[in-house]
C-alpha positions in Angstrom: -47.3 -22.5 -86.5 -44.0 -23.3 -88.6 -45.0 -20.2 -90.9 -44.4 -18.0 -88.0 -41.7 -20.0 -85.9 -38.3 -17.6 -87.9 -40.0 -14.6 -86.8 -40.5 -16.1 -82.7 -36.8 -17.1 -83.2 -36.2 -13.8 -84.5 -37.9 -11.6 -82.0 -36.4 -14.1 -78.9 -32.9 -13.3 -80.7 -33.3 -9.7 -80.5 -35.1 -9.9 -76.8 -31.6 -11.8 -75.8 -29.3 -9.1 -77.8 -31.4 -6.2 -75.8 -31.2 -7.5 -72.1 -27.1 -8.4 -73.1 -26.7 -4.4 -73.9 -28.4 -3.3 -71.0 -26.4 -5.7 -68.4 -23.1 -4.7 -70.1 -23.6 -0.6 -69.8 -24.5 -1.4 -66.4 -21.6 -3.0 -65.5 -19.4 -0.5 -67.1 -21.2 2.6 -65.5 -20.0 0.9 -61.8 -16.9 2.5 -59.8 -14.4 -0.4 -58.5 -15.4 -1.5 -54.8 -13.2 1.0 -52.5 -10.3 -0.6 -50.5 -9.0 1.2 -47.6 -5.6 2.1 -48.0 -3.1 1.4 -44.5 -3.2 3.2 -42.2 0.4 4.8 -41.3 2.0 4.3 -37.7 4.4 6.7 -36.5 7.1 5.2 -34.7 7.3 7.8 -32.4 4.1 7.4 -31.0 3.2 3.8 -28.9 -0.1 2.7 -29.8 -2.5 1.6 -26.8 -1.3 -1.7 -25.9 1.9 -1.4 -26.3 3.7 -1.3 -22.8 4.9 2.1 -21.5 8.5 3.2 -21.3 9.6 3.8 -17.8 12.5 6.1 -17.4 14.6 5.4 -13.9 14.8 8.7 -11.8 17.6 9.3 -9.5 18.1 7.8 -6.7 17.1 10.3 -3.5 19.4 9.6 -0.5 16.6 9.2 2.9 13.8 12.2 3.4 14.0 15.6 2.5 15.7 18.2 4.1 14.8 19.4 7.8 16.4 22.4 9.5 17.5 22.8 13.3 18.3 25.7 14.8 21.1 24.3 17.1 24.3 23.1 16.4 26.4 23.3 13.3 24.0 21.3 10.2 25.4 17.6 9.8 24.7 15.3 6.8 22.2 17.1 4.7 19.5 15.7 4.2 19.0 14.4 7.7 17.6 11.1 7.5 14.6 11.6 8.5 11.3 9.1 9.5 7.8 10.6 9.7 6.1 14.1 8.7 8.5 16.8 7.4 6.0 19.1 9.1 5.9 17.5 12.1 5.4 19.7 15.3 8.0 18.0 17.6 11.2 16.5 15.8 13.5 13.9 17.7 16.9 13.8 17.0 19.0 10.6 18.3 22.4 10.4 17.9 23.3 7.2 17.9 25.7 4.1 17.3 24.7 0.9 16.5 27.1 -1.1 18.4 25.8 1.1 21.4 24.0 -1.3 23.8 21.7 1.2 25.1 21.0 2.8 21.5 19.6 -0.8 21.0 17.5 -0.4 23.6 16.2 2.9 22.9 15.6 1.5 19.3 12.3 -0.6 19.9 11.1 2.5 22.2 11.3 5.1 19.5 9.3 2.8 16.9 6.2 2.8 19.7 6.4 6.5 19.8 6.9 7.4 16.0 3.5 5.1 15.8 1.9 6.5 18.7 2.7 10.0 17.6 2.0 9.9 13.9 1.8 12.6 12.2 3.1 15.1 14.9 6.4 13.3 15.6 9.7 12.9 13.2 12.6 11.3 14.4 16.1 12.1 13.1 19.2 9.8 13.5 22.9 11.0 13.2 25.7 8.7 12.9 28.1 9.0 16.1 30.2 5.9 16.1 32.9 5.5 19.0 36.0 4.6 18.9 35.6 2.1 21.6 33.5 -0.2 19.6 35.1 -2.4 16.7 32.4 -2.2 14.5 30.8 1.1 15.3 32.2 2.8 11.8 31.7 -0.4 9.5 27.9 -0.8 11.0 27.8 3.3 10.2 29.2 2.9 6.9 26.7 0.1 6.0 23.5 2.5 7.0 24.9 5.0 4.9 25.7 3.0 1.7 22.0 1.7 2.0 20.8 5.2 2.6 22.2 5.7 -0.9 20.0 3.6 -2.4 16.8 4.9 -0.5 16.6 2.4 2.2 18.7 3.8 5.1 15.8 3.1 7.8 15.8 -0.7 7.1 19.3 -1.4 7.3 19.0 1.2 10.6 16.3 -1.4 11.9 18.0 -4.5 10.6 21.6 -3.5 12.5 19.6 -3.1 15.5 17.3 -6.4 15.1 20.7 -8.5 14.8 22.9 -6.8 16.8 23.8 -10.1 18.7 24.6 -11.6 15.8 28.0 -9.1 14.1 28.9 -7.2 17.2 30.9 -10.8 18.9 31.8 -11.9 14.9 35.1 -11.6 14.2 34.6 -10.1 10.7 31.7 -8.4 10.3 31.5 -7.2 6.3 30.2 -11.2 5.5 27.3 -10.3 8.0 26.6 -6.5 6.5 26.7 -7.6 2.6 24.1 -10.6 3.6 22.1 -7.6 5.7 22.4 -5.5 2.2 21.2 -8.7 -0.3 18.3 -9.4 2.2 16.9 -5.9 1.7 17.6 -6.3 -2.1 20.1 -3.5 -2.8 22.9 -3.6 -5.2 25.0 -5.5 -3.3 28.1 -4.8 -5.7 27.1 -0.5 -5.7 26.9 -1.4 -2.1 30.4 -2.2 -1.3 31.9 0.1 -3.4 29.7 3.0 -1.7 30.4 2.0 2.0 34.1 3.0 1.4 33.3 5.8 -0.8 33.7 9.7 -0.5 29.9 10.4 0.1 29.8 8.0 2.7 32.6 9.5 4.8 31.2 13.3 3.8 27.7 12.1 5.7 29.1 10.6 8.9 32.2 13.1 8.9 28.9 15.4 8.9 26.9 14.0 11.7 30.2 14.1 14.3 30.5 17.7 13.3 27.5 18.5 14.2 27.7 16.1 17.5 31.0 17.6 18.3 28.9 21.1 18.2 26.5 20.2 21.0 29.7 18.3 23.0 28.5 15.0 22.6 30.8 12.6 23.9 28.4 9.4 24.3 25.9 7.8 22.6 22.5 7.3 22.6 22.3 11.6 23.0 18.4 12.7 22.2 17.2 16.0 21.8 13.7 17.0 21.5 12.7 20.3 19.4 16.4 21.3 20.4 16.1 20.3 24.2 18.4 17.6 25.4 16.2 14.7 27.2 18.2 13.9 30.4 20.0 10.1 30.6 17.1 9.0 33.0 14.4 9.6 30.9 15.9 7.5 28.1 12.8 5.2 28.0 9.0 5.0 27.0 7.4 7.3 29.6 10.5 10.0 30.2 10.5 10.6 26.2 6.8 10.3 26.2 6.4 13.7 28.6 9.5 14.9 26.6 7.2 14.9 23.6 4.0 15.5 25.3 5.6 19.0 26.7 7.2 20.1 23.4 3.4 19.5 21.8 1.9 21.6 24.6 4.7 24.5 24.2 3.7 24.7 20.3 -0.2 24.1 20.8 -2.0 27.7 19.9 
């Protein structure tokens, strides 16, 4: 056995020297693992999650336009509550210190309900000169209507119109209407003694000067003047009910 042990530790040697070669070229015959390189991001474009940029649009003063075929135009647009294409349109000129006009308010709201869809109601500014803060409430409707909410301070003047008609000031009352209904109070101010203002009610007594109105509430329907009397639920009721039947096929 020790006669042949130099050639077993010669042939182990050479076994060892063999399997070293072959693990070596194999080693250097494989390409580098591949990393992935970044990925680039353009700035310009917002990946999924980020949040999306909202642009403001301008601000649209009430509804879009409506045309009547009486009178000279007034404020353009009209402001305007129900469908544009609605088949009998109410117009109310009005004044907001106006006891009556107060009562006609809650009356119109159960018809523009009642009627939806066939009924649009119309209101121009008509202050008088007897009332003290006919032109101040006026101005205030109009300086909302600037910022697209003309129709609640309309409803608010009306809803507290025992509260600033006995005040002895009544701006206080019409800014605290203005921050209730979350407008730009400060845009607010400035706007209710500003040009546009004045253009829009100058506009509406134009147009009631026109058609000789003298008073306040005045209502027409589709162009035909609803008679003092009928200045309540049922007489505006058949008003509408017989403009419906005159455009019904």
């Amino acid at each position: 056995m020790r006669r042949y042990l130099p050639f077993v530790l010669i042939a182990g040697a050479f076994v060892v020297a063999i399997g070293a070669g072959v693990l070596l070229f194999h080693y250097r015959t494989q390409s580098p693992a591949a990393v992935p390189s970044p990925i680039p991001i353009s700035p310009s474009t917002p990946s999924a999650t980020s949040p999306p940029i909202i642009t403001p649009s301008s601000e649209q003063p009430s509804a879009p336009g409506v045309v009547l075929n009486y009178g000279r135009p007034g404020a353009n647009p009209a402001h305007l509550r129900g469908d544009l294409n609605a088949r009998v349109v109410l117009e109310e000129f009005g004044d907001f210190e106006c006891l009556p006009c107060s009562i006609v308010w809650p009356v119109l709201e159960n018809l523009e309900k009642e009627y939806a869809g066939r009924l649009a109601v119309v209101f121009r500014e008509h202050p008088l000169k007897i009332h003290r803060f006919a032109v101040d409430a006026a101005r205030a409707a109009e300086a909302a209507g600037l910022q697209g909410r003309f129709w609640e301070m309309h409803d608010t003047l009306y809803r507290n119109r025992a509260t600033w008609v006995p005040a002895d000031y009544v701006r206080p009352y019409l800014n605290d209407y203005a921050n209730e209904l979350q407008l730009d109070v400060d845009r607010f101010k400035t706007d209710m003694d500003g040009d546009e203002v004045s253009r829009r009610i100058a506009a509406d007594q134009d147009r009631g000067e026109s058609l000789g109105i003298d008073r306040t509430p005045v209502i027409f329907v589709n162009g035909q003047k609803v008679p003092v009397t009928d200045h309540n639920e049922k007489g505006l009721r058949e008003a509408i009910d017989k403009a419906l039947a005159a455009k019904a096929p």
